[in-house]
Phi, psi and omega in degrees: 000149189254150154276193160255021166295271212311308225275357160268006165274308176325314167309344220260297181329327174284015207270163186048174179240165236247311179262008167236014194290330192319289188298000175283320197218054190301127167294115139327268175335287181318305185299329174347286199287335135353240153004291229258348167296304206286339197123009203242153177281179183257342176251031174244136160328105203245120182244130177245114169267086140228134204268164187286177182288165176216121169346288213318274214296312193291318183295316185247012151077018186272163166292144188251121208272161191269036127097200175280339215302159176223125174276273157008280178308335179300308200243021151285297208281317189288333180288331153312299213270349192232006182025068196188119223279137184232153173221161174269123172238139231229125169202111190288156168303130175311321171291000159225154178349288185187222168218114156278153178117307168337153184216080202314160173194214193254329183247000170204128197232129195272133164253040198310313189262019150337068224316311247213092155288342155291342163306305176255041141291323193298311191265346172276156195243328178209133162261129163259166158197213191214281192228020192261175200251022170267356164314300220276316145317299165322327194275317174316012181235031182069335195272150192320127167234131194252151195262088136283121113236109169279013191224034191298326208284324190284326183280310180315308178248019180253324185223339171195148144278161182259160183277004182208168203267106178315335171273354176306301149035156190236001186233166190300121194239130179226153217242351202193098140056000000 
């Protein structure tokens, strides 16, 4: 017979999961070599913009547009308020083209191919998205996750429901720039 020692030690090795445990306990070092795979210094701000698939754009094979979002202007006001140089990393849903509207530059870098999106949860300091479930993910690293959706009304009654009510939400939710 086990005790009941053994068998909360046993419960205890199966606790979490393989693709969120990374984020309980991020590596400095880890995130670096991030940053520095994609191009980014280690004292620069990382705001990770991905937004969820949208139908329309997976059904007609289209570029998927980025919503109302002003990237440019996101990372003036964070480059204000954090006195600190920020980029954007830009990442389309694996189910569509792309994001039209992106504008490659020196600050904002599309990682659409990126292999590992959690590689880049990791190396980012704030996620915007919308309706994806990498909020959730995102949130286990402490760090701010902000909700744009400026098309809640249209996505709510063109392609799915949501599973909670969004201003209920535990993250910052805003409808516009």
């Amino acid at each position: 017979m086990r005790s009941n020692i053994a068998l909360h030690l046993d419960m205890q090795e199966k606790v979490g999961t393989p693709r969120n445990d990374r984020y309980l306990s991020p590596s400095v070092t880890e995130i670096n070599e991030i940053k520095k795979s994609i191009g980014i210094s280690e004292n620069i701000g990382v705001l990770l913009y991905a937004p969820t698939l949208r139908d329309k754009a997976r059904d007609a094979c289209v570029a998927q547009d980025i919503q109302e979002i002003d990237i440019d202007a996101t990372l003036k006001a964070l480059r204000e308020k954090y006195q600190r140089d920020w980029v954007c990393l830009v990442r389309a849903h694996p189910g569509v083209v792309a994001l039209a509207g992106v504008k490659n530059s020196d600050d904002i870098l599309d990682v659409s191919n990126y292999e590992d999106m959690s590689d880049l949860l990791l190396a980012s300091d704030i996620l915007i998205t919308d309706y994806s479930s990498t909020a959730g993910d995102f949130v286990l690293l402490n760090r701010p996750v902000i909700l744009f959706h400026s098309d809640i009304e249209d996505y709510c009654k063109n392609t799915r429901a949501l599973y909670f009510d969004i201003n209920d939400s535990p993250y910052f939710t805003v409808k516009n720039q």
